[in-house]
C-alpha positions in Angstrom: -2.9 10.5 -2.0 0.5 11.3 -0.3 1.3 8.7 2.3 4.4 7.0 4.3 5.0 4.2 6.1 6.1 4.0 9.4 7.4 1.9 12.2 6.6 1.2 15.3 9.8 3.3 16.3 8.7 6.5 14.3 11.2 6.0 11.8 9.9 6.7 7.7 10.6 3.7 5.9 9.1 5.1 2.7 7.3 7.6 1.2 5.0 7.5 -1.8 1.4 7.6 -2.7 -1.6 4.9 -3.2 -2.5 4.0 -6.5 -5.1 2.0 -8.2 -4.2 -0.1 -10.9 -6.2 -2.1 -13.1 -4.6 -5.6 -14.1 -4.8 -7.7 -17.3 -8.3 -9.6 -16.3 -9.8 -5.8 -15.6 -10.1 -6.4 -11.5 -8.8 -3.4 -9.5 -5.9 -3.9 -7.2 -4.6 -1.1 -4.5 -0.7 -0.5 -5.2 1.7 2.1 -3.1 4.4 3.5 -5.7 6.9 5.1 -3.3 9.2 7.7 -4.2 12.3 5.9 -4.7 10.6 4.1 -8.1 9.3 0.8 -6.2 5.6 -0.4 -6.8 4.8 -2.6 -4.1 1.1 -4.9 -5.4 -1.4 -5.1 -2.7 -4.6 -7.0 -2.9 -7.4 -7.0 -5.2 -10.3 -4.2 -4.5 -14.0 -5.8 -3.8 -16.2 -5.3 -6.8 -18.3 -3.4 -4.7 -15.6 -1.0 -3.6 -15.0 -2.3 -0.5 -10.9 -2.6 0.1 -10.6 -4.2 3.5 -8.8 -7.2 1.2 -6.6 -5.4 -0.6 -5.2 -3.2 2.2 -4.7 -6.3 4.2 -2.5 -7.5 0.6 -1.0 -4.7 0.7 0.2 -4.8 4.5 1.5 -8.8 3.6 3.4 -7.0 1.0 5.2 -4.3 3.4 6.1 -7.3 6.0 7.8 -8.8 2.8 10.1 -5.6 2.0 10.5 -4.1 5.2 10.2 -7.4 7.8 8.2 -5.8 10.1 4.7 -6.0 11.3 2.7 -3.5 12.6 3.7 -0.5 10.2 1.9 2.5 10.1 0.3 3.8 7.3 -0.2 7.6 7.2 -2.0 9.0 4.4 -2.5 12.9 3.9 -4.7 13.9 1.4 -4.4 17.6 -0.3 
């Protein structure tokens, strides 16, 4: 999936696309590569799919690179 983020102001911080990525102990985490080469680790996925955690991680992890809160993110799927 194709996706950006964006600020409150309408300006495109990044673009890039979601990723799932299994780590070493085999649970699922939801990542965001973007297209300048960072991968930016969200939270672990539920076992039963559910990935209300992991987007939240992955929010905490935008307010880390970009120091905002409330970022958009816009996902278009093809």
């Amino acid at each position: 999936m194709r996706c950006a983020v964006i600020s409150r102001a309408g300006q495109v911080l990044a673009n890039g696309r979601l990723l799932i990525h299994q780590t070493e102990t085999g649970d699922l985490r939801l990542d965001l590569a973007t297209d300048g080469g960072r991968l930016l680790e969200g939270g672990l996925i539920e076992p039963d799919g559910d990935m209300t955690l992991a987007s939240q991680g992955l929010s905490e992890r935008f307010f880390e690179v970009w120091g905002m809160s409330d970022l958009i993110l816009q996902v278009t799927v093809h």
